[in-house]
N, C-alpha and C positions, 0 to 999 in steps of 0.2 A: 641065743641072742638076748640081748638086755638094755638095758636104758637105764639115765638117772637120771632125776630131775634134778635143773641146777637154778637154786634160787639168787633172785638179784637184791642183794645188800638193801636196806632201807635209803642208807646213805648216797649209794650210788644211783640209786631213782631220784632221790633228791637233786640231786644235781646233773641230770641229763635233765628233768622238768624245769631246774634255772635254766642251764643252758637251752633250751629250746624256746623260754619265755625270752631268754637276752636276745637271743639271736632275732627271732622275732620283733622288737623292741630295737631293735639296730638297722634290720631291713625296713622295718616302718617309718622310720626318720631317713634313713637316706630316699628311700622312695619319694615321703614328704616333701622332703627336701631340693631334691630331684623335680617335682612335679611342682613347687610352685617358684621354686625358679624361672619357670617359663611360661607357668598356667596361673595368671591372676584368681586371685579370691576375688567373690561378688563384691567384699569391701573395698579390697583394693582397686576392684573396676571402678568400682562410684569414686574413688578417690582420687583416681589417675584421668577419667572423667572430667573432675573435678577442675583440678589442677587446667587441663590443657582449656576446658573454659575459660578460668580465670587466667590465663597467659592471654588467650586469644582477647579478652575483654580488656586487658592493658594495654594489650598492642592497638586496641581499636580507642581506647582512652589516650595514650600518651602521642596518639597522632592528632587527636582533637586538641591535646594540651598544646602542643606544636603549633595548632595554627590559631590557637588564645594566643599563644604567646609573639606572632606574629603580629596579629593585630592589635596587642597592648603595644608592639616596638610605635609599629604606625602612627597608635592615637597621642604616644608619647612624642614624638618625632612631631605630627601636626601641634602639640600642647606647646613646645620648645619655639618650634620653626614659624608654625603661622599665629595661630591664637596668643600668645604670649610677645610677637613681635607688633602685631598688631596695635598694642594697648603697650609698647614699649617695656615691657614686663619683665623681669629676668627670668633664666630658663629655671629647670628646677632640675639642680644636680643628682647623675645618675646614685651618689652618697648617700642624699636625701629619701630618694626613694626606697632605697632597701637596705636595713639595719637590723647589723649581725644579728644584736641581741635579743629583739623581737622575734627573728626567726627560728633562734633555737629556741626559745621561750614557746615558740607553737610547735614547732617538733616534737617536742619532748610531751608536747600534750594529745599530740593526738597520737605519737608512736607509741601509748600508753593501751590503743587499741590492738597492735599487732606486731610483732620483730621480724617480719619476714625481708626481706632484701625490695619485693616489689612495692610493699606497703612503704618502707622507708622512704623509695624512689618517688612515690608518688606523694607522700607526704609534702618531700621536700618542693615539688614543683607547686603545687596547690599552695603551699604558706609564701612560694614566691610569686607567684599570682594575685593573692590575695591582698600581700602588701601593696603591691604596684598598684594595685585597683584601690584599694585605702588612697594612698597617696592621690593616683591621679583623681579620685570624687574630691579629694581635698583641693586642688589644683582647679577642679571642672568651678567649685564653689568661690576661690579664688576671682576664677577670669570673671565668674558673675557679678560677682563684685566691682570689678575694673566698669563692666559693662553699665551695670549704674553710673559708676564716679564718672564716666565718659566727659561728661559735659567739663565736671573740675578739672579732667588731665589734661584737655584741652586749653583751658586758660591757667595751666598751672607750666606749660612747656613754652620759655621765649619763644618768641616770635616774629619780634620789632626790632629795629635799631634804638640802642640807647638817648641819639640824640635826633635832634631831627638833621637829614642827609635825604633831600630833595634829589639836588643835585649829585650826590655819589662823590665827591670831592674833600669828604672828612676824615676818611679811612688813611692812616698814613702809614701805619704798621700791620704787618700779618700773624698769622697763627702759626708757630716754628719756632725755628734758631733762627737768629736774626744778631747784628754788632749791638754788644750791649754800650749806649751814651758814655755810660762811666769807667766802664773797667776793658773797651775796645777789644773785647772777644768774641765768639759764639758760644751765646746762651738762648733754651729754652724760650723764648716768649711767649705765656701761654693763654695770651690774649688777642684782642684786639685793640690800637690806641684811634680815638676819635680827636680829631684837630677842631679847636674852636675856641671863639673867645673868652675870659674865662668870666664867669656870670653864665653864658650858657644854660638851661636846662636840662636836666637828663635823667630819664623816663624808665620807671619798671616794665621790664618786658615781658611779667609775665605776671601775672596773682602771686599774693605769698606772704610772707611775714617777717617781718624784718630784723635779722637776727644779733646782728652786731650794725651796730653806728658811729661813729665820731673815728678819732686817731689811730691810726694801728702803727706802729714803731717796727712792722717789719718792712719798709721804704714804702708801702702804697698810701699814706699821710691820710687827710681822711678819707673814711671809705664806708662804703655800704653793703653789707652783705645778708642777700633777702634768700628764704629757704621758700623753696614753691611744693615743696613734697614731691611724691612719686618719683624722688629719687635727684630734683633737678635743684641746682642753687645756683644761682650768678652774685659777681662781685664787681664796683664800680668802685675805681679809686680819683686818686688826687683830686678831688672834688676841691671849690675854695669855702666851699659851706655844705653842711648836711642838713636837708629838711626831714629828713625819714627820725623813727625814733625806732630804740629797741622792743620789740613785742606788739609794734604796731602793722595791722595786715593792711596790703596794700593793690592797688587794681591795675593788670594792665593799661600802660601808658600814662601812671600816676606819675608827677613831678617828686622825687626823693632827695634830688641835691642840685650842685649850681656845679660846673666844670671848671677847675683850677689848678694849681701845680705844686703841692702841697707833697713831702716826702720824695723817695728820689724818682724828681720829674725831670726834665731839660726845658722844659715848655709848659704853656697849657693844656692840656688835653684829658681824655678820659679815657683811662684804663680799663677793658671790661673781658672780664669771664664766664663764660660756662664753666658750670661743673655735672657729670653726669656719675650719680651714685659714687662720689666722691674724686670723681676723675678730672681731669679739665678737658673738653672737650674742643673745638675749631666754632667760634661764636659764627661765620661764617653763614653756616649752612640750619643759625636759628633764624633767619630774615624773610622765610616767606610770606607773610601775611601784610608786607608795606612794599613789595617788587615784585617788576614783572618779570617773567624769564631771559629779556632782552636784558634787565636793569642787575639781573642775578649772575651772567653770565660778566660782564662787565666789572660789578665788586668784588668777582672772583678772583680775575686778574688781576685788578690792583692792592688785594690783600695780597696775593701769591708772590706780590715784588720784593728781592732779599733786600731791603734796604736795611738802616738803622734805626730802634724803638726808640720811644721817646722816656723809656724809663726802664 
């Protein structure tokens, strides 16, 4: 009996020792692999951690934003509705309050801090807030203003009848369509006509400045038209003389002309307008401060009668 010893190549030790480092090196990674697939690292605990904090601190954020923005609708709704009607004021358009350009202008400044999808989101809500809150201090500072001038809006909004009308018996036309004298259609009349003799006097109804006086060539012959600001202007025609002059301010129940038939009139009388913020409004319903609600219900009705204007 015998033996040999049989020796193992250099070569091939070298490469069972690869092989046995790869192999090793290939179970260690899938292991790895394997295992944190399912088993967070301490970092990724704190991150994941993390994460579900700041979720849960947006969702507790964007429900607070929720009821900001609730009660910005509110305070805007009371600024429009009550505050703003009060003082006669115009509303302040939802356009006004939020412009495109400003808002990307802050996006872009503060999204400068992070690009995440929640950062964006909250971004966007906060620069919409922010404006509306800009706007409305702008608006709060506005009505304070109003609240000063109180005393001018007040003498600055008719209030009187043009002539003196004791008796309720001067009003001959209304505020509407009505047969026009001349041309025997239906047109606009976006006045009132006052009956009386012509000499007459006839009264600013309200504080103001008096912007145009003498002739006007579009048929109301002479005429007076005085601006009282905060939006309101009246016009008095077919006058047979004008006292008022242009640029001269004038006081409720000032004498500014005489009543005559001057341009196309049929008669004597006096043609009178409101205007509200360029509009012509119903003179009608500027006469509370000379009637009583017995004496208001009555010039109602007889403005309301479809007859023929006198110009």
């Amino acid at each position: 009996m015998r033996y040999e010893k049989l020796a193992t190549p250099l070569r091939v030790r070298l490469l069972q020792v690869i092989g046995y480092i790869a192999a090793s090196i290939v179970t260690g990674i899938l292991i790895f692999a394997i295992t944190f697939q399912y088993i967070d690292s301490p970092k990724e605990k704190y991150l994941r951690q993390q994460n579900d904090d700041l979720k849960q601190n947006y969702s507790v954020l964007e429900e607070r934003m929720k009821q900001l923005e609730l009660q910005m609708d509110e305070i805007e709704n009371r600024d429009n509705n009550v505050y703003r009607s009060i003082f006669e004021s115009s509303p302040i358009p939802d356009s006004a309050r939020i412009k495109d350009q400003e808002i990307k202008r802050e996006v872009k400044l503060v999204q400068s801090l992070g690009e995440t999808e929640l950062v964006k989101s909250m971004t966007n809500q906060l620069n919409n807030l922010s404006l509306r809150l800009a706007y409305q201090a702008k608006s709060f500072i506005e009505i304070a203003n109003l609240v000063k001038n109180k005393e001018k809006l007040i003498a600055a909004i008719p209030s009187i009848q043009p002539v003196s009308n004791k008796n309720l018996n001067r009003i001959a036309s209304g505020f509407g369509y009505r047969i026009d004298p001349i041309y025997k259609d239906r047109r606009l009349h976006a006045g009132l006509d006052f009956t009386a003799a012509s000499g007459t006097p006839i009264y600013a109804t309200a504080d103001g400045v008096v912007r145009d006086a003498g002739f006007n060539t579009g048929g109301y012959g002479n005429r007076v038209l005085i601006n009282h600001g905060f939006g309101y202007e009246t016009t008095y025609s077919h006058m047979y003389k004008v006292k008022a002059r242009v640029g001269e301010r004038v006081k409720r129940g000032e004498v500014i002309g005489y009543i005559g038939n001057t341009g196309k009139s049929t008669g004597p009388h006096l043609h009178y307008e409101v205007h509200r913020n360029g509009v012509a409004v119903d003179p009608i319903y500027y006469f509370y401060n000379d009637l009583t609600p017995a004496q208001f219900d009555r010039i109602l009705k007889l403005a309301a009668a479809s007859n023929q204007s006198f110009d």
